[in-house]
C-alpha positions in Angstrom: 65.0 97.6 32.1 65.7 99.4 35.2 66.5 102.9 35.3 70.3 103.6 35.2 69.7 106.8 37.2 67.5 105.2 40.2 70.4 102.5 40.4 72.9 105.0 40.9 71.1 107.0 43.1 69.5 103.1 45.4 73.6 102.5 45.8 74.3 106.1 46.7 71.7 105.6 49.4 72.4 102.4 50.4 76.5 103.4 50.7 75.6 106.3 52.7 73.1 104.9 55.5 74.9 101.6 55.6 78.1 103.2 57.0 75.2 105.3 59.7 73.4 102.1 60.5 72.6 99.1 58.6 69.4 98.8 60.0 68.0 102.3 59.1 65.2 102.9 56.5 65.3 105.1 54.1 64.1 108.1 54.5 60.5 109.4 52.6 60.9 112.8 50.3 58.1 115.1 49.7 58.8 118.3 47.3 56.9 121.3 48.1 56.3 123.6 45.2 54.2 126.8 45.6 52.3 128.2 42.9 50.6 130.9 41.7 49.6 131.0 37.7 52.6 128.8 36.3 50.1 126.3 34.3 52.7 126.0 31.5 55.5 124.9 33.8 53.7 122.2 36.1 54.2 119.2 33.1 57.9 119.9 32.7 58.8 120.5 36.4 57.0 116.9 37.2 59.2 115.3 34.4 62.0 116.9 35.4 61.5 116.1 39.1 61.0 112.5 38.2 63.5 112.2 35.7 65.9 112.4 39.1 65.3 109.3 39.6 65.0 109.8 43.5 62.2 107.3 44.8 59.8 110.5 46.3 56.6 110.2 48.1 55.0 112.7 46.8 55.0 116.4 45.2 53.3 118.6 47.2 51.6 121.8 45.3 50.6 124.7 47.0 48.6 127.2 45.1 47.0 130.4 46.2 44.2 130.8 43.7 45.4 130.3 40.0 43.6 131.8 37.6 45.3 130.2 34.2 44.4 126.7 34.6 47.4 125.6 37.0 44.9 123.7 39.4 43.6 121.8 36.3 47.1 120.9 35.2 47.8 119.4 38.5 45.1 117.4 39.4 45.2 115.7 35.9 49.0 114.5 36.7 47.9 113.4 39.8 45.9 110.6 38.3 48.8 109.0 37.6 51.7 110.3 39.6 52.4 110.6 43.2 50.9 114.3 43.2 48.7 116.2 45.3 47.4 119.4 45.4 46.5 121.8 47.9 43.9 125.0 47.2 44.3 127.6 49.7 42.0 130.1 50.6 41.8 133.8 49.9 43.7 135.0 53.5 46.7 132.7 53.1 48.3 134.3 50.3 52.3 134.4 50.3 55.1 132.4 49.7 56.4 131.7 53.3 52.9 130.4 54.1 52.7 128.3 51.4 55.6 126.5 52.4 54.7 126.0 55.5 51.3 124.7 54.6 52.8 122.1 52.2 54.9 121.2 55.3 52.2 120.8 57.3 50.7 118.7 55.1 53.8 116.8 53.5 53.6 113.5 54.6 57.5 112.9 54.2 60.3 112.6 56.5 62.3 115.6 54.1 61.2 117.8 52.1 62.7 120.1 49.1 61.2 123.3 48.9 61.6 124.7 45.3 59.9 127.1 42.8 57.4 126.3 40.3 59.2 128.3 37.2 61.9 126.0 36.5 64.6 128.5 37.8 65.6 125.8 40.5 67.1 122.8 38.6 65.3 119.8 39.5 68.2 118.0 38.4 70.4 119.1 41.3 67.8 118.1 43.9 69.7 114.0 44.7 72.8 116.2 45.7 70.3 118.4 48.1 69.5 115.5 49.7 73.0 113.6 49.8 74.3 115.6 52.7 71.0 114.9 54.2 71.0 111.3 53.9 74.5 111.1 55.2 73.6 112.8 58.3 76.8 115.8 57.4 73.9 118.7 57.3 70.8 119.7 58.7 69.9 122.2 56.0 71.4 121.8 52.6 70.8 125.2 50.3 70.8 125.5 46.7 72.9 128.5 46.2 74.0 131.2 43.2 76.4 133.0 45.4 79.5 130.3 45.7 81.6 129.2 43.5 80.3 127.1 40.7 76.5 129.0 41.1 74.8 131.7 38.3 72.8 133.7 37.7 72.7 133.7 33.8 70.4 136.2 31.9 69.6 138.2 34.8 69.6 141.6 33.8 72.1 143.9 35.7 69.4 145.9 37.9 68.2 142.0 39.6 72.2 140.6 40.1 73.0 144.0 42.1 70.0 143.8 44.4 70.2 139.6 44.7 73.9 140.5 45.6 73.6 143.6 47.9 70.9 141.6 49.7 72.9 138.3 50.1 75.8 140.2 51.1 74.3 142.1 53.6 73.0 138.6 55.2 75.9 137.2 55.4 77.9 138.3 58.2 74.7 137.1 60.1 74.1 133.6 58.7 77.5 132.7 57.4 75.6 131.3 54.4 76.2 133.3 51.1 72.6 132.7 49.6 70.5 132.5 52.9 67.6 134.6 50.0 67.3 131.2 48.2 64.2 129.7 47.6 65.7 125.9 46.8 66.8 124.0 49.9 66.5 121.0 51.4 65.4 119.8 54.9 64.0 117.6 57.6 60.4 117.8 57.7 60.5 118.5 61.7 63.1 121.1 61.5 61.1 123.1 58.8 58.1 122.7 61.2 60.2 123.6 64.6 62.0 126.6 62.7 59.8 128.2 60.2 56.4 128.5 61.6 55.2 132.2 62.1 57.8 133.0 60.1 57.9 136.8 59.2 56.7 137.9 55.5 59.3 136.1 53.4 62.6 134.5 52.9 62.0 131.5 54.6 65.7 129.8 54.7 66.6 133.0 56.2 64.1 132.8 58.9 65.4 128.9 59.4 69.2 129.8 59.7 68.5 132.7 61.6 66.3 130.7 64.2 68.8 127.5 63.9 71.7 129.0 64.8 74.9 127.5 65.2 73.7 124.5 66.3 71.9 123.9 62.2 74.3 122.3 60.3 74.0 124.6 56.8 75.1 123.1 53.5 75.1 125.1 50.5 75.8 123.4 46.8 76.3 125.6 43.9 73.6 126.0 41.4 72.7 128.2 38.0 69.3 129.9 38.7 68.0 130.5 35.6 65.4 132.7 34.1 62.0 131.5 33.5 61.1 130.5 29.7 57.7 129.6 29.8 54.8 132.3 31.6 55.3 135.5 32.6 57.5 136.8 35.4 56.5 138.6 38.5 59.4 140.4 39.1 59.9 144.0 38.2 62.5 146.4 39.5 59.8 148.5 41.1 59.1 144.8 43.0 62.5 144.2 43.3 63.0 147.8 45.1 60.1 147.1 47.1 61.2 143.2 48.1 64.8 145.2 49.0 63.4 147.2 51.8 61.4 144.4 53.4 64.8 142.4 53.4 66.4 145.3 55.1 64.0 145.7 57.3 64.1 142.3 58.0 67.6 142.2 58.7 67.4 144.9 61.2 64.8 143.1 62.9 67.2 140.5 63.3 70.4 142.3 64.6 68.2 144.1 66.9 66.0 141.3 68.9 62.9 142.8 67.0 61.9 140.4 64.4 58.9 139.6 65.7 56.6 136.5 64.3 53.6 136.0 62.1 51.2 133.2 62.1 51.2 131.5 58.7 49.4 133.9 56.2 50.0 136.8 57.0 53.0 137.6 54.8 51.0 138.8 52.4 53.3 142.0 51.6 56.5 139.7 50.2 57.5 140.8 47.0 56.7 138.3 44.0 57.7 134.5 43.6 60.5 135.1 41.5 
C-alpha cells in the first residue's frame, strides 16, 4: 500500500513545479548531518528522516573521528538505505567544515543541513524544502526565534545567550535565528556562499555573504534538548562560543571578517 505521507508530499511537488514549468524535474535532496560521538542517535534520526516521506538521494554523514561506535552505526544502515558516510581526517575538525565537506560531496541539487542529536525535527524538513521547490526562497531556515518556535528545556543561562546572540544579529541579517544550525538550500548557493567560511555559524556566514539579493525563509521550529548521549554544551562553552559570535559580528560590521579555508575552524564552540 503506498505511503499516505509520500502521496501527499508527490502532489505537493507536483502542484508546486507544475504552476513553475510542467516540464521541470524534480529536484534531488541530499541531508548533510555532521557528527561527532552521537552513535545512539544515528538509528532514530534515519527513521525519522525517512519517515518524512520526502523521496531523498541520500543522507550525507560527516564525522570527525568518533570514538563510540558512530562510524559503525552508519555504515551498517548504509547497507540498506541511501546512506553514506564520510571519515575526515585529524586537521578538518569543526562544524562549518563539515558542512562544507558534505556539500562538496553531496551529490544532490539541495541539501538540508541539520544536527545529528535530534534537536532539529526531522519532521519539519518537507516544509524546509517547500519554499524551495516553489522557487519563493533561496535559503529557508529552521528557526526558534519567531513566532511558533522553542526552545523547551533549555535552562535559563543557554535561552539568554541563544537570544542575546540572535538579537544582536539581527539588525544585520534581518533574519531572527541566522545562529541556526537547520536550514535548507541549493547545493550551488551553499558552495558559492559558504566556502572559507570563518570558524562557525555557517547560515550566518551565507546571509551575510548573500545579501539582499538571498531570498531568506525562516519557519518556526521547537529545538529541543538532546535525550539520548551526552551534550557538549556547557556555560563555560557557551561563554566561550559568545565571544567568537561577537567577534564575528564585528568582523562583519567592520569589512574585517576575513576567510578561512575549510578546516580551520577548529576553535567553534561545541555542536550543540
Amino acid at each position: 500500500m503506498p505511503n499516505p505521507q509520500l502521496i501527499d508530499w508527490t502532489f505537493g511537488l507536483w502542484r508546486s513545479t507544475s504552476v513553475r514549468n510542467m516540464s521541470a524535474p524534480t529536484p534531488s535532496i541530499s541531508v548533510i548531518v555532521p557528527t561527532l560521538n552521537e552513535a545512539e542517535n544515528i538509528a532514530p534520526l534515519v527513521s525519522q528522516i525517512l519517515a518524512t516521506g520526502v523521496p531523498f538521494h541520500e543522507i550525507v554523514f560527516v564525522d570527525d573521528r568518533s570514538t563510540d561506535g558512530t562510524q559503525e552505526n552508519i555504515r551498517a544502515l548504509a547497507r540498506d538505505h541511501r546512506v553514506r558516510l564520510i571519515e575526515r581526517e585529524a586537521g578538518e575538525i569543526g562544524l562549518a567544515s563539515a558542512i562544507m565537506t558534505g556539500a562538496t560531496a553531496a551529490e544532490g541539487e539541495l541539501v538540508v543541513v541539520m544536527d545529528a542529536d535530534l534537536s532539529h525535527p526531522p519532521e519539519r524538513i518537507p516544509d524546509l524544502l517547500a519554499p524551495l521547490l516553489a522557487d519563493s526562497a533561496d535559503m529557508v531556515i529552521g528557526s526558534r526565534y519567531i513566532p511558533g518556535g522553542s526552545t523547551p528545556d533549555w535552562p535559563l543561562w543557554r535561552r539568554v545567550l541563544s537570544r542575546t546572540g540572535a538579537v544582536l544579529a539581527f539588525p544585520l541579517t534581518s533574519t531572527r535565528d541566522s545562529m541556526s544550525g537547520f536550514f535548507a538550500i541549493s547545493r550551488s548557493k551553499l558552495l558559492e556562499l559558504g566556502l572559507s567560511t570563518a570558524r562557525f555559524k555557517m547560515a550566518f556566514a551565507i546571509i551575510s555573504r548573500g545579501g539582499r539579493k538571498l531570498r531568506v525563509q525562516e519557519i518556526p521550529i521547537a529545538f529541543l534538548d538532546r535525550v539520548r548521549g551526552q551534550s557538549k554544551m556547557s556555560f563555560p562553552l557557551a561563554l566561550n562560543f559568545g565571544a567568537l559570535w561577537l567577534g564575528s559580528i564585528f568582523r562583519h560590521i567592520f569589512g574585517r571578517n576575513k576567510t578561512r579555508p575549510p578546516g580551520q575552524d577548529r576553535h567553534q564552540p561545541a555542536r550543540d
